[in-house]
N, C-alpha and C positions, 0 to 999 in steps of 0.2 A: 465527622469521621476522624479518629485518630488514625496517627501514621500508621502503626503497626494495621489497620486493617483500611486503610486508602493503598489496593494494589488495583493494576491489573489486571482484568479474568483471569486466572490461573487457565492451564490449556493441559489437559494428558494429550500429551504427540500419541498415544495409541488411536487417538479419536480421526489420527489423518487416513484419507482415502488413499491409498496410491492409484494413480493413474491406471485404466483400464491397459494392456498389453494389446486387446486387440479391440477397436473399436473405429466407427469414423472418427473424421477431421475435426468435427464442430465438438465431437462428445471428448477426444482425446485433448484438443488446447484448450478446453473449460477443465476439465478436469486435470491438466498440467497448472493453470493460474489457482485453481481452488487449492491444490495440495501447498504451493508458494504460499499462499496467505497462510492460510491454517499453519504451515511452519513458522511464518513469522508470527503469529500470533504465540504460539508457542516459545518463541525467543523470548518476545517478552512479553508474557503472561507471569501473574504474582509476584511484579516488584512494585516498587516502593517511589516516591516522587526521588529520593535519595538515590535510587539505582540506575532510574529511571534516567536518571542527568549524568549517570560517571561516562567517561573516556578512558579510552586505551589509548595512552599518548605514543608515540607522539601526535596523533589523531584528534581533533575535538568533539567528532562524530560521537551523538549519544544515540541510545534507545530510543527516549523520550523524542529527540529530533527526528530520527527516521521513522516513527511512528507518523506525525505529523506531515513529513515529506510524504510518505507511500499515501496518508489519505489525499494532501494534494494533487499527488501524479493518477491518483484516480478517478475522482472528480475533475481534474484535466484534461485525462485524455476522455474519458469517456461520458461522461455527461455533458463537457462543454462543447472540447473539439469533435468529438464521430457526433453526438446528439444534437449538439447545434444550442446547448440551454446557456443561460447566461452564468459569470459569473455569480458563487457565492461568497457566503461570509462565511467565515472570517479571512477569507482568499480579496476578496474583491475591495478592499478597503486600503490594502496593501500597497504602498508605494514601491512597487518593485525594482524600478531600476536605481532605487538609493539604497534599497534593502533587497538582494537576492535571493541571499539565505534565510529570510525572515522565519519561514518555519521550524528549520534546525535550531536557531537561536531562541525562538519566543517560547521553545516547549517547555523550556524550564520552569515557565511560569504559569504551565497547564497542569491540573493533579493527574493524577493514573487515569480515572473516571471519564476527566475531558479527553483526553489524548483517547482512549478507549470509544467513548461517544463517537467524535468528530472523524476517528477512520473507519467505524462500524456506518456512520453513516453515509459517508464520501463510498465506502464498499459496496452499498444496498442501492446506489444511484447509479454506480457502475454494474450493477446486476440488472437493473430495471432498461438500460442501454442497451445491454445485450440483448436482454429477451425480446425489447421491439425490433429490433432487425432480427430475431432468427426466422419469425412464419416469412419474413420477406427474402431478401437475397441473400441472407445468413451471412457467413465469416466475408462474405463477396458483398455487403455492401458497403457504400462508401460514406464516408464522413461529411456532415453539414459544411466542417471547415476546412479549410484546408492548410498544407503545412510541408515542410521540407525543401529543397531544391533539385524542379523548379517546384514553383506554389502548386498543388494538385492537394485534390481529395486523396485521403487512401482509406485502404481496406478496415472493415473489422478485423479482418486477420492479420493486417500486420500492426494493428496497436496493441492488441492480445498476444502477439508474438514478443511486439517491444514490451509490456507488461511483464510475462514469463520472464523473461532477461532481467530488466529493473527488477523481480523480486530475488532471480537467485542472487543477483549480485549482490543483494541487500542483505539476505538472508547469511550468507556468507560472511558482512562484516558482522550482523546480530549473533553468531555463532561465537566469534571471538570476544566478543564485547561481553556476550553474557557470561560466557567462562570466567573470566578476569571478575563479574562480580560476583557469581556463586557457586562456580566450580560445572555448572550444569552444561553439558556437550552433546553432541550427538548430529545426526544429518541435517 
């Protein structure tokens, strides 16, 4: 692949759902985490490995990083910790308490395609976690692992809530970051 066409999916933000106005619990916080994704897919969708790495200094925070982070924190929370599955790779090889920010850092050394791969599929494994708890106790059941203080299981629904949170927040700095490389704005 040449640069000029090693991007990103490109995303039309027309293609996002907004959230149902009147719906239940389990259909309303799926459908708040799907619209987050599909935004941030849309941040950065159709850039460049080049774009893909800029920073809005004083910030070193890139695209490319937070792509990588959001597939982490999703296969984190929801395949490892609520499902119980083991680490993977490229996560479980990691020596993390030498390297924290391993994922921010090593994206630069991922094309568009990997970075695209690796949270399309860290996403499909957190969709595949959901669906098994929903015939059961749905957003009420609890996690294989457990976690916070004290140590306790918690809900599908408050890692789905921590989720929601983790994407707008992200979605927010992808907002300013993409501006700064190509003008392109919006919700």
């Amino acid at each position: 692949m040449t640069a000029a066409t090693d991007t990103t999916p490109a995303v039309d933000p027309a293609t996002r759902v907004d959230p149902p106005g009147q719906a239940g619990e389990v259909e309303t916080l799926l459908a708040y985490l799907r619209y987050h994704r599909d935004t941030f897919r849309w941040k950065t969708g159709g850039l460049t490995r080049e774009q893909l790495a800029m920073s809005l200094p004083p910030s070193d925070m890139t695209l490319g990083g937070m792509i990588k982070h959001l597939a982490l924190v999703e296969v984190g929370w929801f395949h490892e910790f609520f499902g119980g599955g083991d680490e993977l790779e490229p996560w479980a090889s990691v020596d993390w308490a030498n390297d924290p920010d391993w994922e921010w850092r090593t994206a630069l050394d991922d094309s568009p395609a990997q970075l695209s791969e690796i949270y399309e599929r860290c996403v499909g494994l957190a969709d595949s976690a959901i669906a098994q708890a929903a015939p059961g106790d749905g957003l009420g059941a609890l996690s294989a692992k457990s976690g916070g203080e004290p140590k306790q299981p918690m809900t599908l629904r408050w890692i789905v809530t921590h989720m929601i949170e983790e994407y707008a927040r992200h979605n927010g700095h992808a907002d300013l970051i993409r501006q700064s490389i190509d003008g392109d704005t919006g919700e």
